[in-house]
C-alpha positions in Angstrom: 104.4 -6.9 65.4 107.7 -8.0 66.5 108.5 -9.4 62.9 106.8 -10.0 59.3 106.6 -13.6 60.1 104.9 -13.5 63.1 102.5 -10.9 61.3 101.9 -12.7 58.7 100.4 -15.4 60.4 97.8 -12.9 61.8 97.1 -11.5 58.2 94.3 -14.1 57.4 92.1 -13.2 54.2 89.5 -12.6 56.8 91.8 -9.1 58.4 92.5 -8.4 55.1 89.5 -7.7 53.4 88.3 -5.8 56.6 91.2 -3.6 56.1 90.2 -3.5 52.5 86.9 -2.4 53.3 87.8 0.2 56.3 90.2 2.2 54.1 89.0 1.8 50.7 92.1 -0.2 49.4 92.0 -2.9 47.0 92.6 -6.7 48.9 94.7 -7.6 46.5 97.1 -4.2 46.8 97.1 -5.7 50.0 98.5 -9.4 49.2 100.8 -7.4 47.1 99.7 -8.8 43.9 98.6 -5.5 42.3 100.4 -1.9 42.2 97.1 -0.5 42.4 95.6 0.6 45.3 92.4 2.5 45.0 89.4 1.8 42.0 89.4 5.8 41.0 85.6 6.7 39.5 85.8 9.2 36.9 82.4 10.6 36.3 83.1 12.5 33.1 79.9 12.9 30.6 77.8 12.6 33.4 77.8 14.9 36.5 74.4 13.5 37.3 76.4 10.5 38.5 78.8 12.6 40.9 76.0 14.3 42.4 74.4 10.8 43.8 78.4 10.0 44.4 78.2 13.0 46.8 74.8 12.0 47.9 75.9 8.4 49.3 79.2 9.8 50.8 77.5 12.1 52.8 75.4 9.5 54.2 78.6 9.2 57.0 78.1 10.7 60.2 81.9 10.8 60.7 84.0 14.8 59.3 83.9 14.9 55.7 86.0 17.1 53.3 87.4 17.6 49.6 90.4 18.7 48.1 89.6 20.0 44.2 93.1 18.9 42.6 95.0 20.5 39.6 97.5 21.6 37.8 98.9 25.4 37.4 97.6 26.7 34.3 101.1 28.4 33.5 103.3 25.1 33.8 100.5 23.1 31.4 98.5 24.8 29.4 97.6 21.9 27.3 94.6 19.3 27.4 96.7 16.4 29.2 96.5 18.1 32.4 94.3 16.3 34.9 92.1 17.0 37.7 90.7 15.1 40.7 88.7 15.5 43.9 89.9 14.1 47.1 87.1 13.1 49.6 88.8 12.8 53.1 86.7 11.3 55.9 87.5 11.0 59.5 87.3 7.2 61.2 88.6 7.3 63.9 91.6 8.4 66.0 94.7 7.2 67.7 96.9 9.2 70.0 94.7 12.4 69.2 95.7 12.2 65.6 92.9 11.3 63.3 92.5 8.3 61.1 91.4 9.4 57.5 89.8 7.3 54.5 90.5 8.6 51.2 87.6 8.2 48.3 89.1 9.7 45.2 87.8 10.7 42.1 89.3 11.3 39.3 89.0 13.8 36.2 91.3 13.5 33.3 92.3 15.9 30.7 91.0 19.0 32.1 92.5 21.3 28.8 89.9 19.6 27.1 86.8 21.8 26.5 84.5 19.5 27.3 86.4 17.7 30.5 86.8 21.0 31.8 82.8 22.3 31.4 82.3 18.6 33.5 84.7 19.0 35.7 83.5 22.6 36.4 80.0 21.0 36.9 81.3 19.0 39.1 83.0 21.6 41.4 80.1 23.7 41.6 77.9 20.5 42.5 80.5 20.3 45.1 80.0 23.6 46.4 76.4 23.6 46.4 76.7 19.8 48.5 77.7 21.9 51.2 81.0 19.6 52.2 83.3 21.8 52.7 85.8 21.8 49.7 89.6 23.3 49.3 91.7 24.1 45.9 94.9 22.8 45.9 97.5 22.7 42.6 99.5 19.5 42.7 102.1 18.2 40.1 101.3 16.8 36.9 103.1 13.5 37.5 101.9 12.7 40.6 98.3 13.5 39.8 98.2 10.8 36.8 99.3 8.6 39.5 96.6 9.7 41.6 94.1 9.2 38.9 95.3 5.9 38.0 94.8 4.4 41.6 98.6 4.1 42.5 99.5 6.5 45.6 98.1 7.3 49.0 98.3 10.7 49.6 100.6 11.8 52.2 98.2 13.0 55.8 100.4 16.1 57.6 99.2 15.3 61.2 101.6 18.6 61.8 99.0 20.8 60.4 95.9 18.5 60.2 96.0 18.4 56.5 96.6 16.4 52.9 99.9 17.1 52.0 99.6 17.3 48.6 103.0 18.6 46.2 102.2 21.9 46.6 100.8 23.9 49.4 99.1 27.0 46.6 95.4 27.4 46.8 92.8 28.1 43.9 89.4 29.8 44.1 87.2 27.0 43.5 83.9 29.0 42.8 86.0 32.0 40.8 86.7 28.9 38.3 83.1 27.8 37.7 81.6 31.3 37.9 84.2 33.9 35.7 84.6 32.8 32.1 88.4 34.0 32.3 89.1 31.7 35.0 87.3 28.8 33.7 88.7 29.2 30.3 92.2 29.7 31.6 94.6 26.5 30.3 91.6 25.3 27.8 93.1 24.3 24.1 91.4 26.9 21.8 91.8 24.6 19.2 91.6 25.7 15.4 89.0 29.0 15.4 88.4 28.9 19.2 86.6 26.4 18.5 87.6 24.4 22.1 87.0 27.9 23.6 83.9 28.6 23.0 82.6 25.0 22.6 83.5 24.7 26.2 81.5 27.8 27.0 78.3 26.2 25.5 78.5 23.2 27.5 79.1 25.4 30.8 75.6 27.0 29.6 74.0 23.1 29.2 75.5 22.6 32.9 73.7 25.6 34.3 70.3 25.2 32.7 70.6 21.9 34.5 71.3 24.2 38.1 74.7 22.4 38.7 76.5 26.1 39.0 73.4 27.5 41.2 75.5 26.7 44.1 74.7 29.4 46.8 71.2 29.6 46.5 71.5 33.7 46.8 70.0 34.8 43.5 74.0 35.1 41.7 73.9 32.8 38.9 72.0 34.6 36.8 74.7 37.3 36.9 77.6 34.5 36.1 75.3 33.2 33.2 74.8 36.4 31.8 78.8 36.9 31.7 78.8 33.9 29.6 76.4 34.5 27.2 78.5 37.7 26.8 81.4 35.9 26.5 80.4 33.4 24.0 79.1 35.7 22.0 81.9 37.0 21.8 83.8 33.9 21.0 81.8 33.4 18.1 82.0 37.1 16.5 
């Protein structure tokens, strides 16, 4: 470590995809022949897919997390806002400070009616995964970044924590389970139709179970408010 050329000669192909492989990097992010640094899966269309995602991550016997990523409502009410989950694992530690791996996923366009019923199926499968989970709003820019493989979020060892651009919170299950919060920031589109469009495939997601997410009975309750609400929608 005394200079680049003396590390360099260390940094065989071999170290380097073992690297890769440790912190879910590209290799060739690595060799500096790419900008990009993680492959970002978006599993949009099919939440069937991110359930077995969550399925093979929790396969780790090492502390597991997720940040739910997006935008304030108020600053982009539009459909080119993004979302994203952050999976966080622990590997290790140095120092008594621990050594994460990020797996991120990403979720574009979350204005969209139907990105944001996915993307709520998502959260709720989340939820019901048992990992334990965490709303965060970050900024616009830096989350099309995210999405598009090109920035390692920042780790606060201060506070033990993903220091994402800002430190606000979101209710994760209010979003999936009360039709004003879900449809908050959705473009309504010419005669609501985005609105309520988006309400229909929310009900397609629960018939499937991905919002029965406490196993306490409740869901039929937050169904019943959006049948209520599209109905409503649609008068």
């Amino acid at each position: 470590m005394t200079d680049l050329a003396e590390l360099s000669k260390l940094l065989t192909p071999e170290i380097l995809q073992q690297a890769s492989s440790l912190f879910g990097v590209r290799q060739d992010w690595l060799e500096c022949v790419s900008d990009k640094i993680y492959n970002v899966p978006d599993f949009y269309k099919h939440p069937e897919e991110f359930e077995q995602h969550i399925t093979e991550l929790k396969q780790t016997t090492n502390e597991l997390w997720c940040y739910v990523l997006r935008t304030h409502e108020s600053a982009h009410a539009d459909d080119n806002s993004d979302g994203a989950f952050l999976f966080v694992e622990t590997i290790g530690a140095i120092n008594n400070r621990e050594i994460v791996r990020y797996y991120p996923v990403g979720h574009l366009r979350i204005g969209y009616w139907k990105s944001r019923a996915d993307f709520a199926a998502n959260c709720g499968l989340l939820v019901k995964s048992g990992i334990q989970q965490v709303g965060k709003y970050a900024n616009k820019d830096w989350l099309k970044k995210f999405n598009r493989g090109m920035v390692i979020p920042e780790y606060d060892y201060q506070d033990g924590s993903v220091a994402v651009a800002s430190s606000a919170v979101w209710y994760i299950d209010q979003f999936f389970e009360r039709p004003e919060h879900f449809l908050n920031g959705v473009d309504a589109e010419a005669d609501n139709f985005g609105l309520h469009s988006a309400v229909e495939r929310w009900l397609r997601w629960s018939e499937k179970g991905y919002f029965d997410s406490f196993g306490d009975g409740s869901h039929p309750r937050c169904r019943k408010l959006f049948e209520r609400k599209l109905e409503e929608l649609l008068r």
